[in-house]
C-alpha positions as CSV (number, residue, x, y, z in Angstrom):
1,X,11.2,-10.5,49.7
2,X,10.3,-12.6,46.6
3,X,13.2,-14.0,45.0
4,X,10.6,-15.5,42.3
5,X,11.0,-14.6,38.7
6,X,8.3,-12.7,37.0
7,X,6.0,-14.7,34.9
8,X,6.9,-14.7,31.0
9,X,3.9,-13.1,29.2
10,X,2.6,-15.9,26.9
11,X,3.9,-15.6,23.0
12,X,1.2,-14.3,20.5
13,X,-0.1,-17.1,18.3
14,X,-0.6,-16.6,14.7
15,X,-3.0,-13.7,14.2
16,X,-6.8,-14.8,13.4
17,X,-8.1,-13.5,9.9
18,X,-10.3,-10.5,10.8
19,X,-14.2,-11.3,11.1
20,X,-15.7,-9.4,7.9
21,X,-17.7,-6.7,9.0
22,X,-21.0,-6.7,8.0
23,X,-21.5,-3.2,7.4
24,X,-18.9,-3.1,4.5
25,X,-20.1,-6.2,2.8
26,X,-22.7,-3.8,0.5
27,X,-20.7,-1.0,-0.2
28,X,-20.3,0.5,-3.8
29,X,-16.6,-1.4,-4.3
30,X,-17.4,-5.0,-2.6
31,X,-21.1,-5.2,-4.7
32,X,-19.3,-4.2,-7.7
33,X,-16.6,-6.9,-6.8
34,X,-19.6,-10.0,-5.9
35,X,-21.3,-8.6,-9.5
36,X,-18.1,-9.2,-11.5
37,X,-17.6,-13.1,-9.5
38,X,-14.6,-12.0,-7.7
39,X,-13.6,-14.7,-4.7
40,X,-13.2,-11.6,-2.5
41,X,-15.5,-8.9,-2.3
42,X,-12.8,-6.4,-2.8
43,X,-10.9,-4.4,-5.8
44,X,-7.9,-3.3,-5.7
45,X,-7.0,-0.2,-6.2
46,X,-7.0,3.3,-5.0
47,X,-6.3,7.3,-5.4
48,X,-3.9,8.1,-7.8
49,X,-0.7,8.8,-6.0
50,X,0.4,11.3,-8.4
51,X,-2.5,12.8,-10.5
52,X,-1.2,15.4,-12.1
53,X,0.7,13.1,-14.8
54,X,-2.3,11.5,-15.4
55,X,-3.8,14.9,-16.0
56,X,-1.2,16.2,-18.0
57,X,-1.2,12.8,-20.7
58,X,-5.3,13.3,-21.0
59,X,-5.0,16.5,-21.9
60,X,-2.3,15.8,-24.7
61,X,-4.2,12.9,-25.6
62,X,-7.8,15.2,-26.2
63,X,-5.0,17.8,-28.5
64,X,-4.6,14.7,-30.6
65,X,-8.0,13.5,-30.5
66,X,-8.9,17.9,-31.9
67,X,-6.9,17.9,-34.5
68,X,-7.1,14.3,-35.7
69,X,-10.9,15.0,-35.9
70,X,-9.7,18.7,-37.6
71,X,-7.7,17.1,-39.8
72,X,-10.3,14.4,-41.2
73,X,-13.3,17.1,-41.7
74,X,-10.5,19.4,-43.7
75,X,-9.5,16.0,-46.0
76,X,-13.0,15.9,-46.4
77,X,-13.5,19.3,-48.0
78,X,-10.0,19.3,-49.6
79,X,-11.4,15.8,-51.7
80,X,-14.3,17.4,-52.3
81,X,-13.0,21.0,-54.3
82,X,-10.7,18.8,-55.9
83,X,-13.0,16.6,-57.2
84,X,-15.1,19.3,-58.1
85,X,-12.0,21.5,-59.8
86,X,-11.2,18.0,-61.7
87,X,-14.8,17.4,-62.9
88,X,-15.1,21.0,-64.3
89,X,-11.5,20.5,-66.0
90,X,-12.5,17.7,-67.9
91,X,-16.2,18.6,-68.5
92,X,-14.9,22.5,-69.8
């Protein structure tokens, strides 16, 4: 019999910086990334986690964009019969 310890298995170093793969280098995100003179050819970001709340504020958000734009073409005739129901006050 062997009365010999087994071997320790060595201890990992620190990890080596992955090689960057040349086949990602020129996708859409990483030439957008070089174009804009980031350091790494990568933006961060992602999916929305939670779209629908992003869904539900653009949708109020184009309500207030209707009915500011309502509101500005109504002003618009509003100014104008007044100004017309003045200028045939003062003209009669």
């Amino acid at each position: 019999m062997n009365d010999e310890l087994p071997a320790a298995a060595p201890e990992p170093g620190p990890a080596r910086p992955a090689a960057p793969d040349p086949a990602e280098y020129d996708t859409e995100r990483n030439a957008a990334a070089r174009a804009r003179g980031l350091a790494a050819p990568y933006i961060a970001g992602g999916r929305d986690p939670d779209p629908e709340a992003g869904l539900q504020e653009e949708r109020r958000y184009l309500r207030l964009l209707l009915i500011m734009v309502g509101v500005i073409i109504a002003a618009g005739f509003v100014l104008g019969i007044l100004a017309n129901v003045i200028s045939v006050m003062t003209a009669g």
